[in-house]
C-alpha angles and dihedrals in degrees: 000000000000120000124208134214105213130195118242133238117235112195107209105194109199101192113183101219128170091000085299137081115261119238148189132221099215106231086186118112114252144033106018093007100160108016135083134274138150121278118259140117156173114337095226120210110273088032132114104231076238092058096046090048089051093044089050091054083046109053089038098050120001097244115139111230121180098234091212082057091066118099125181125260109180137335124216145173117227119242099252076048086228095133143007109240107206115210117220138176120188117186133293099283131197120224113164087174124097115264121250130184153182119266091266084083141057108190135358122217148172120231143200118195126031112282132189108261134198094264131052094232104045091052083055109050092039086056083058092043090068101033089062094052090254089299113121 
């Protein structure tokens, strides 16, 4: 029988929050342990790639996204072509409680300018996130 070796699927969730984008600081060891980048996470099987993008916010920061909300931005491979990272916005949210998170992440913010993030990608899509006004 042949086996495949599929390429997954990464939901990036960009969620305009406090007149900012929210972010997450990865507590997980490895590439990009320790620095920011924007929540997101593995499209599981029996999952919309939506309700996977608004678990993934959930579970990194707390913050409550209507999966249907959310609209694609960009999609990209990433260079060692390993997994498609699927670039997502919902709209702008309020959440006036603290933030709370897995243990994938360390700290969850809100920023206010474009950073450099732990990934290439995400540090260029979330340049064109503010340059655009938030508007994608």
């Amino acid at each position: 029988m042949a086996r495949y070796d599929n390429t997954p699927t990464v939901v990036v969730v960009m969620v305009p929050l406090r007149g900012g984008l929210l972010m997450v600081r990865r507590a997980l060891p490895g590439e990009g342990q320790g620095k920011l980048a924007l929540p997101g996470g593995y499209q599981m099987l029996g999952q919309t790639w939506q309700e996977a993008g608004a678990q993934e916010v959930l579970e990194e920061t707390g913050v409550v996204i209507v999966p249907e909300t959310l609209r694609v931005v960009t999609v990209e491979t990433t260079p060692d072509r390993r997994q498609n990272l699927l670039f997502c916005q919902s709209p702008p949210v309020e959440h006036d409680e603290p933030f709370v998170h897995d243990a994938e992440v360390s700290e969850v913010l809100v920023i206010h300018e474009p950073i450099e993030t732990a990934f290439p990608l995400h540090t260029r899509v979330v340049r064109q996130f503010f340059e655009y006004s938030g508007v994608l």
